[in-house]
VOGU-3710 file (C-alpha; in Angstrom, 3 decimals, decimal comma):
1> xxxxxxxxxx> 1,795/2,546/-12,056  -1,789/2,289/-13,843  -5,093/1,723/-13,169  -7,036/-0,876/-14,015  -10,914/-1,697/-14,223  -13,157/-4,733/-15,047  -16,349/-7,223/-15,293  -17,049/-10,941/-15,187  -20,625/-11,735/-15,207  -22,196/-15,233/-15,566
11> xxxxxxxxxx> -21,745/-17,008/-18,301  -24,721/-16,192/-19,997  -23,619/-12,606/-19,870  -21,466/-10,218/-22,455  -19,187/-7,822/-21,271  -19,948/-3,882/-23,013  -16,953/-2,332/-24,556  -18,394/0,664/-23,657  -19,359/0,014/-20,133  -15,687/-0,992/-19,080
21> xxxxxxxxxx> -13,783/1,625/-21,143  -16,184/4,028/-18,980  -14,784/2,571/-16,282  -11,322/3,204/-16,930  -12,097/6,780/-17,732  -12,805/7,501/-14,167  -9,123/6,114/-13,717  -7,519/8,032/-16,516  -5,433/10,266/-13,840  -3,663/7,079/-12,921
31> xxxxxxxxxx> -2,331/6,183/-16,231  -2,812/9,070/-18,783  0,251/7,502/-21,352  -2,084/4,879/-22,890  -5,537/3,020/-22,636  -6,889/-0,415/-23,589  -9,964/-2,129/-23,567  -10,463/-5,649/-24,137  -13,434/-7,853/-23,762  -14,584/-11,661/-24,497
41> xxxxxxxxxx> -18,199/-12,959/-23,460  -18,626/-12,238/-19,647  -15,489/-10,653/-19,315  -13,983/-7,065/-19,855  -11,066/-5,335/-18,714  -9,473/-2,403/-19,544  -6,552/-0,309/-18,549  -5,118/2,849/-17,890  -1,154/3,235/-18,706  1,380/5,752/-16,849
51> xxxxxxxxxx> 4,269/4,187/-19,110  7,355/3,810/-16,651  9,555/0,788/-17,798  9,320/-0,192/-21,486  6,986/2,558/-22,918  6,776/0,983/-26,438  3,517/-1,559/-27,268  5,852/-3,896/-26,287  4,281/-2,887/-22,129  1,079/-2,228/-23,755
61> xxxxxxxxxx> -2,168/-3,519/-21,623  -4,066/-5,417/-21,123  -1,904/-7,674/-22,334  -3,127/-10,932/-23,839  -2,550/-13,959/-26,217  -6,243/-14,922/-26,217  -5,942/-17,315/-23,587  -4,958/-15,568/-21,092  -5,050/-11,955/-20,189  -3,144/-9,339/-17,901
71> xxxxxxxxxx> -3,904/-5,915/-16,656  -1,635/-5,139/-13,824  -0,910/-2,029/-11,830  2,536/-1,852/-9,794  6,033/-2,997/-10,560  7,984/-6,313/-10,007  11,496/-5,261/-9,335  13,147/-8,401/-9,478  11,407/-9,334/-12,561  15,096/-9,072/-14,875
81> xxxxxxxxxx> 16,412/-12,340/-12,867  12,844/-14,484/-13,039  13,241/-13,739/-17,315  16,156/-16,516/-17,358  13,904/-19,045/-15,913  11,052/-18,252/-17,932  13,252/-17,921/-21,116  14,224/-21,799/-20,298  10,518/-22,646/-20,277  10,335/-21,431/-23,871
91> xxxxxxxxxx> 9,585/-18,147/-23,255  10,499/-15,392/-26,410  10,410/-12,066/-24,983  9,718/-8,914/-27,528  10,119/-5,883/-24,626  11,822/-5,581/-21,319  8,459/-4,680/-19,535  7,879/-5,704/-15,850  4,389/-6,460/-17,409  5,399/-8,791/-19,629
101> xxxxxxxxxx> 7,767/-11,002/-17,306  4,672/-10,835/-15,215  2,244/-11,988/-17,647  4,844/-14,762/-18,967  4,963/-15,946/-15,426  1,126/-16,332/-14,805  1,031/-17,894/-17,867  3,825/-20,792/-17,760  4,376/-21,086/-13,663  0,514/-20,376/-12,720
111> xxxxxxxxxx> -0,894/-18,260/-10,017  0,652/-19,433/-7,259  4,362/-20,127/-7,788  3,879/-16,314/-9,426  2,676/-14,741/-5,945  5,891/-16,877/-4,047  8,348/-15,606/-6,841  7,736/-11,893/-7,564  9,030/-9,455/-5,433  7,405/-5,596/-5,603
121> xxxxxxxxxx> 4,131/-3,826/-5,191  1,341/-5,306/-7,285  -2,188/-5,683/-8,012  -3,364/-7,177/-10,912  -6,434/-9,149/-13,088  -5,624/-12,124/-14,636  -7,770/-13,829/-16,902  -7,914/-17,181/-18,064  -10,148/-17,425/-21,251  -11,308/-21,044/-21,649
131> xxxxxxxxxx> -12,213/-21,675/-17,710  -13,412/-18,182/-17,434  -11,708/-17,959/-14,478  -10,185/-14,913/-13,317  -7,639/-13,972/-10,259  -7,120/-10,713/-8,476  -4,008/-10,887/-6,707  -2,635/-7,693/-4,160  1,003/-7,032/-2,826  2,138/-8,230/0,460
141> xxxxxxxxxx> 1,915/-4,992/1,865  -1,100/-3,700/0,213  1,406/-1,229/-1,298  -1,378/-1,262/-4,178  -4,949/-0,807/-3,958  -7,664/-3,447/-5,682  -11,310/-3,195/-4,939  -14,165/-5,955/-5,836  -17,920/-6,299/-5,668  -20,140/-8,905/-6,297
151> xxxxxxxxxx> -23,501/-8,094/-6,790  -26,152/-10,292/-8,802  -23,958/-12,601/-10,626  -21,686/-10,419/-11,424  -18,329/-9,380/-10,338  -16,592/-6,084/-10,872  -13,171/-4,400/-9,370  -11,274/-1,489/-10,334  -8,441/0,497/-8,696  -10,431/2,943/-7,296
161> xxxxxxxxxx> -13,952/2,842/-5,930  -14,864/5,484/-8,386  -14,262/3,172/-11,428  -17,395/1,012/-10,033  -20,014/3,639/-10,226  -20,813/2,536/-13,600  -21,935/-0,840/-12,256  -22,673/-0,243/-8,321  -24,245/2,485/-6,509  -21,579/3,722/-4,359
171> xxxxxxxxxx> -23,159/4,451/-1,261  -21,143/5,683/2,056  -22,143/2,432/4,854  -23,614/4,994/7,813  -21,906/3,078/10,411  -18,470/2,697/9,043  -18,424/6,218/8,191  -19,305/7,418/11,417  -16,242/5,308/12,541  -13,832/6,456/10,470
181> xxxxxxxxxx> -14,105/9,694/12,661  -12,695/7,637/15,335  -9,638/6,557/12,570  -11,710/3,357/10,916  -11,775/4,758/7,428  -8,901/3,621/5,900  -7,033/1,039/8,081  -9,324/-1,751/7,330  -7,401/-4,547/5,519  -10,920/-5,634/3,989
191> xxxxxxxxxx> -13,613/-3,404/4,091  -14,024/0,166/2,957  -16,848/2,670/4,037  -19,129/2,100/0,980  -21,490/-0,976/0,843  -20,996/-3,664/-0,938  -17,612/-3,086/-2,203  -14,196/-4,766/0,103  -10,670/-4,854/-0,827  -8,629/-7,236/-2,301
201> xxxxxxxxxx> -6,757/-8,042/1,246  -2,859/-7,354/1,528  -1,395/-10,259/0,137  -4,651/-11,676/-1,251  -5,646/-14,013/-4,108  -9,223/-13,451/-4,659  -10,413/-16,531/-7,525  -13,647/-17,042/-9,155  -15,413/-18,520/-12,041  -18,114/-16,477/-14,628
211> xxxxxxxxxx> -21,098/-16,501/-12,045  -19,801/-18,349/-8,885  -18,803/-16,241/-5,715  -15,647/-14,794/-5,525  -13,272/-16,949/-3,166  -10,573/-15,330/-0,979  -7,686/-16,658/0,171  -4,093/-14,958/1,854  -0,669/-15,990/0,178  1,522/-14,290/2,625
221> xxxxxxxxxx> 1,047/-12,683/5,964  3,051/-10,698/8,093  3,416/-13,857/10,808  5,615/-16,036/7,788  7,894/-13,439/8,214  8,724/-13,553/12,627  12,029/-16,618/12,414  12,687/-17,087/15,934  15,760/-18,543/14,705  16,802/-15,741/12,791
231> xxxxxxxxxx> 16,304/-13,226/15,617  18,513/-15,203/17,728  21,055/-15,174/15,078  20,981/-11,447/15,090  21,015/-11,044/18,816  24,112/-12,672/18,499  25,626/-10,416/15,888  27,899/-7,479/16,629  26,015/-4,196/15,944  28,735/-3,154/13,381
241> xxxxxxxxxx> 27,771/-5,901/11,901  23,970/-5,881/11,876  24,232/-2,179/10,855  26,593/-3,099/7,746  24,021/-5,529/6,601  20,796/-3,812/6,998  23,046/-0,407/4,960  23,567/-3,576/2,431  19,987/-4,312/2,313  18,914/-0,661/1,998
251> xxxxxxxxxx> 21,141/-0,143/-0,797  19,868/-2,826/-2,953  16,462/-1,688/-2,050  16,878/1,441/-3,255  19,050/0,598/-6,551  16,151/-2,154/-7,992  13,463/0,685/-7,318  15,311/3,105/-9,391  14,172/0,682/-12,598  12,733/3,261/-14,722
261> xxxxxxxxxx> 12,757/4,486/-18,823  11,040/7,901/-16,862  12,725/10,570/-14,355  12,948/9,458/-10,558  13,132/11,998/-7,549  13,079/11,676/-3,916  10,327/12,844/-1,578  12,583/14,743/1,056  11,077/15,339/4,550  14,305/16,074/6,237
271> xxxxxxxxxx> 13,597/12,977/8,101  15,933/10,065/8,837  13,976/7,834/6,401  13,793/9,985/3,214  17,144/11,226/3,660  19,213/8,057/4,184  16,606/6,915/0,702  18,177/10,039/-1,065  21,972/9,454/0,202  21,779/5,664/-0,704
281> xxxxxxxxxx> 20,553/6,819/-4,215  23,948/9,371/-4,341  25,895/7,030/-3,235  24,981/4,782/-6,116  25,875/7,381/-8,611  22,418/8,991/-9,219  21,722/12,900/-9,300  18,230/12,594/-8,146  16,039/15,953/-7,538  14,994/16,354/-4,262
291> xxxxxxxxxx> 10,905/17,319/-3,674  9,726/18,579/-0,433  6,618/20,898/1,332  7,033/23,725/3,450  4,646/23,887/5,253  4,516/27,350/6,974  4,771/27,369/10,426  6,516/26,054/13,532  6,359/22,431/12,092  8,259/23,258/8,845
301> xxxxxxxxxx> 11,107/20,778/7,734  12,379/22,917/5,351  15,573/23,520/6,993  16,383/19,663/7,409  15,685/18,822/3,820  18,116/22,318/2,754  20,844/21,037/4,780  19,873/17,438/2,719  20,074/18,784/-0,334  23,470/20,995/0,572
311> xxxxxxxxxx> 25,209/17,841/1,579  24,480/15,422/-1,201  24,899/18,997/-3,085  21,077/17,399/-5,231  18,566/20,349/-6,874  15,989/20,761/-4,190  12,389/22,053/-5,373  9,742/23,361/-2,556  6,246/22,873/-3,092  5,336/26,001/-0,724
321> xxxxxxxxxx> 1,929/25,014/1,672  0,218/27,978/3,578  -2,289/26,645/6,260  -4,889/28,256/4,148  -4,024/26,847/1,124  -6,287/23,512/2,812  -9,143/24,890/1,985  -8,395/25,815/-1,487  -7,794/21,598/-2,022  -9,088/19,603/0,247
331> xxxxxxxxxx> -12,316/19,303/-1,899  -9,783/17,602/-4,415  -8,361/15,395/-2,252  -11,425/14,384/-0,533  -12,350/13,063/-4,116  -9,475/11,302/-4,723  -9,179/10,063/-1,234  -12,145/8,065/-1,515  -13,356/8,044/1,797  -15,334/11,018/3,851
341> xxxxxxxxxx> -12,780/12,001/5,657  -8,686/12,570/5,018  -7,495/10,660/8,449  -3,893/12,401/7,762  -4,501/15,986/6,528  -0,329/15,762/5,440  -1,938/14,129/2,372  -2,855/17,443/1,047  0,473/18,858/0,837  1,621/16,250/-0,291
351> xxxxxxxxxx> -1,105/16,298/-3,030  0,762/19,703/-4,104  4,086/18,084/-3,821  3,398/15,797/-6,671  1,940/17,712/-8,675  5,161/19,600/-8,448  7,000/16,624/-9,469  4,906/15,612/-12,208  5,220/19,588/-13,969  9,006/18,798/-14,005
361> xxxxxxxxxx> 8,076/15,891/-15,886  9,360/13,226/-12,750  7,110/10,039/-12,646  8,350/8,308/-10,253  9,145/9,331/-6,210  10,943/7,341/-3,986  9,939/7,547/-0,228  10,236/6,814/3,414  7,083/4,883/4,261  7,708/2,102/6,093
371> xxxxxxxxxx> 10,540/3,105/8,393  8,441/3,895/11,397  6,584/1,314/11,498  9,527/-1,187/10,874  11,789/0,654/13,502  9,701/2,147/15,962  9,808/5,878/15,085  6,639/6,897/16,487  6,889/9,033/19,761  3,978/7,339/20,739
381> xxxxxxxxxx> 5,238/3,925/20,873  8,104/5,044/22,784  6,404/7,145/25,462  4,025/3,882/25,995  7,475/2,129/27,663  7,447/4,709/30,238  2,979/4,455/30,476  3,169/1,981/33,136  5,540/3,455/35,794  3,898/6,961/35,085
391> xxxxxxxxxx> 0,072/5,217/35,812  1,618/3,716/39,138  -0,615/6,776/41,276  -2,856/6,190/39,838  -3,151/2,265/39,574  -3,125/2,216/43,401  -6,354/4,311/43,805  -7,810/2,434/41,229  -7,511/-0,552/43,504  -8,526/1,128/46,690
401> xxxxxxxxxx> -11,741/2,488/45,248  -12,795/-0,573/43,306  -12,748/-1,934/46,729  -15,737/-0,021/47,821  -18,963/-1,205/45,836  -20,570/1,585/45,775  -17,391/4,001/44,175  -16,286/1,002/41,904  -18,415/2,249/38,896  -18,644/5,859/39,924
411> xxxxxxxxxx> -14,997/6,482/39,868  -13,199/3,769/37,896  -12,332/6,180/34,906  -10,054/3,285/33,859  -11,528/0,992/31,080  -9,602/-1,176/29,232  -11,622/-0,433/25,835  -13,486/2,600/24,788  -16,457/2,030/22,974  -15,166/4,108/20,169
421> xxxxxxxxxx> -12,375/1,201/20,361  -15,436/-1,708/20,545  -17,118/-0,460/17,612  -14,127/-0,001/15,670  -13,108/-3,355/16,281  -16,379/-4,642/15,572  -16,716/-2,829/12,065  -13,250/-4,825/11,046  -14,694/-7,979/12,572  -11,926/-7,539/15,195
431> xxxxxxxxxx> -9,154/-8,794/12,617  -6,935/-6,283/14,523  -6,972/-8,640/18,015  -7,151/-12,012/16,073  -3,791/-10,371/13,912  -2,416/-9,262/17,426  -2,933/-12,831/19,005  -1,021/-14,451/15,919  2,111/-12,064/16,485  1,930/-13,287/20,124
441> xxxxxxxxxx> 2,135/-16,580/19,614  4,500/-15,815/16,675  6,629/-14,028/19,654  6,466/-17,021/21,842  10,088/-17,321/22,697  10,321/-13,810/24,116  10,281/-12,998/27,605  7,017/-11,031/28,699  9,272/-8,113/29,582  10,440/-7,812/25,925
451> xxxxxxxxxx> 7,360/-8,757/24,662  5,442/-5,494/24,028  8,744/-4,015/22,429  8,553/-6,619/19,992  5,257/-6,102/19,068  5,256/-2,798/18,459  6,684/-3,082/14,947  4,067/-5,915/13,148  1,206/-4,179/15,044  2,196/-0,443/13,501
461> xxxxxxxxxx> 2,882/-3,025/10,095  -0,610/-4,287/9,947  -3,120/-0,993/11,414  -0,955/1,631/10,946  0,627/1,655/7,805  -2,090/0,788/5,158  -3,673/4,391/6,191  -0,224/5,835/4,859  0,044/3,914/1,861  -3,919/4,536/0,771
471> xxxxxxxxxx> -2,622/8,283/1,321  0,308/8,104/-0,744  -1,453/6,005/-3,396  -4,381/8,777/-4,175  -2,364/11,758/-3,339  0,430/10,430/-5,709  -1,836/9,494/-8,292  -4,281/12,581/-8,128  -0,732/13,966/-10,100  -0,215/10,825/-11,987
481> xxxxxxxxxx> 3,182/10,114/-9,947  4,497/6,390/-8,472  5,659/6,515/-4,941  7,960/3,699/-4,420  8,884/2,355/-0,853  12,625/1,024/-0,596  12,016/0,197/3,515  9,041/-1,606/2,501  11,179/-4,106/-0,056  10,975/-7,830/0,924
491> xxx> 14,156/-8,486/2,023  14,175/-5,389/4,205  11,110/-6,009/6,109
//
């Protein structure tokens, strides 16, 4: 986990030293191990180091040979069995870095064969000195955050929005701010609430030149993933049997994320998720610490994760929150947030959590993000089943006023959109309902009835989960600690 920051201008341009190791100072609480600043003519990147696997220079970054250069955020947990190929390409490694397997693999296999091959959380700047042309590249999930601007010729991105201040005046956009009141703020797969500045999407390759527009173009989405075929196959299976190889693909997940030269604990809810993460990890022979919040009142899980932590007999440490203790951070967090408004106020206990973790010197948390979505664990999507019998009443006046004129738009409360919903929509340039209709038609061998079921989990995938992983991103990082998601590996999803 790092940060990174950067500038290409036009080819007539120079990059300032100075200017881009400012903006990796504004990152510094992402990667406080290490820093490194590297520029050539338009271009200048530097980079912010929490040191994780390989700590020696042999990880340093950016990392470069002059013709091409990396500065990557994230880690590529299969990275150990792409070394053998690249080692038959010629490759000499001097570390046993993630970063440089990645770098080696730009390098020799290019871009895109990189993006198809590596399996993690990701998002990086690579650099190719003699096109000037540089790549931004983002995780499937958009597990890791990237940000870009382009403004006068010149392109600039950084992990954070604050790292662009130096180059673009980060103002709040008045209309996406007043919708992320209504929960717009941080689900946008694009966009964020300042102007000018957009993500790198999920699963994006964003390419450009010195002085030409930044293209943008998707890799993966979440439709390559629906095999009609597959589901049948499953249907088919014995639940024994599905449940023995899901508990095999959760136990891989979980042993390639404990890849680490730094300490490793467990967030621990008490919930399913986190605690079948933190048995998995027993299982496999590890002793991990266990790190949860109380929070004080009649929604506190600190039971569940003590009965956890007494049956895997693993330390447990309690990062005690008091309801007023919100006002003593949420300043803090707003900061680190990035955005006007914290859409899940658990991020501020949360915040406390890992800084918890990181004064027992742990790096690295594993967590549960991921499962709800993937399984359906909301209440909310299960009380929807049950929405249209309960609405039945009420459906039936419905269709006896609406057939007087007169009381049809005095007393139909039922809309099918809110404004609130409209505008929403609108600010994400309704992505959300052109996402939607691809899962449909992704779906298109289920029976209407099952239908909605089925679409529960890729919807919650694509609106509901970046929210959580933007939280866990800036709360984790706010204490210099990696949240890893073992639900959220490839072969799980």
């Amino acid at each position: 986990m790092c940060g990174l920051a950067g500038v290409l201008h036009a080819p007539s341009g120079v990059a300032s030293p100075q200017l881009v190791e400012r903006m990796a100072t504004a990152l510094r609480h992402r990667g406080p191990d290490d820093a490194g600043v590297l520029t050539d003519g338009p271009f200048g990147v530097a980079h912010a180091r929490l040191s994780i696997v390989d700590p020696s220079t042999a990880g340093y970054q950016p990392m470069s040979d002059g013709r091409f250069t990396l500065a990557y955020n994230g880690e590529i947990y299969n990275h150990a069995s792409l070394r053998p190929v690249l080692e038959a390409r010629g490759v000499r490694f001097i570390g046993h870095s993630d970063t440089e397997t990645l770098f080696h693999a730009l390098r020799v296999l290019g871009v895109p064969e990189t993006l198809r091959a590596v399996r993690g959380m990701f998002a990086f700047a690579f650099y190719e000195h003699e096109q000037q042309q540089l790549h931004l590249c983002r995780d499937r999930f958009g597990i890791k955050p990237l940000y870009y601007t382009w403004r006068s010729g010149t392109l600039a991105w950084g992990s954070e929005i604050k790292a662009l201040r130096e180059l673009h005046p980060c103002r709040p956009d008045p209309f996406k701010t007043i919708l992320s009141i209504a929960g717009g703020g941080n689900n946008s797969h694009r966009y964020s609430v300042f102007e000018g500045i957009v993500h790198v999407p999920p699963g994006g390759h964003v390419s450009t030149r010195a002085g030409e527009a930044p293209k943008v173009a998707l890799y993966f989405s979440l439709t390559s993933m629906l095999d009609a075929a597959y589901r049948r196959e499953l249907d088919g299976m014995p639940y024994e049997e599905i449940t023995r190889e899901l508990a095999r693909l959760m136990a891989r997940s979980v042993d390639s994320m404990l890849m680490s030269d730094a300490p490793v604990g467990v967030l621990a809810s008490g919930g399913l998720d986190s605690s079948l993460i933190a048995a998995l990890s027993r299982r496999a022979g590890h002793s991990l610490p266990l790190y949860t919040s109380e929070v004080v009142g009649q929604y506190s899980e600190l039971a569940d994760a003590q009965a956890l932590a007494a049956h895997l007999d693993l330390p447990l440490h309690t990062s005690r929150f008091a309801p007023a203790a919100l006002l003593d951070h949420i300043v803090a967090c707003t900061w680190h947030h990035e955005s006007p408004l914290i859409e899940n106020l658990s991020g501020v206990p949360f915040s406390q959590v890992c800084l918890l973790a990181r004064d027992h010197g742990v790096k690295v948390l594993l967590s549960g993000e991921g499962a709800d979505e993937l399984f359906r664990g909301y209440t909310v999507q299960h009380a929807r089943r049950f929405v249209r019998a309960a609405m039945v009443p009420f459906t039936v006046l419905e269709r006896l006023y609406r057939r007087t004129p007169l009381l049809r738009t005095a007393l139909a409360w039922k809309q099918r959109e809110s404004a609130a919903d409209f505008l929403v929509g609108l600010s994400h340039e309704f992505s959300r309902g052109i996402a939607r209709r691809e899962y449909v038609d992704a779906y298109a061998d289920v029976s209407r009835r099952a239908l909605s079921i089925e679409l529960e989990s890729p919807i919650a995938m694509y609106e509901h989960l970046i929210s959580l992983l933007h939280r866990n991103d800036r709360m984790g990082m706010m204490a210099s600690i990696e949240a890893r998601f073992p639900f959220l590996s490839e072969d799980v999803v």
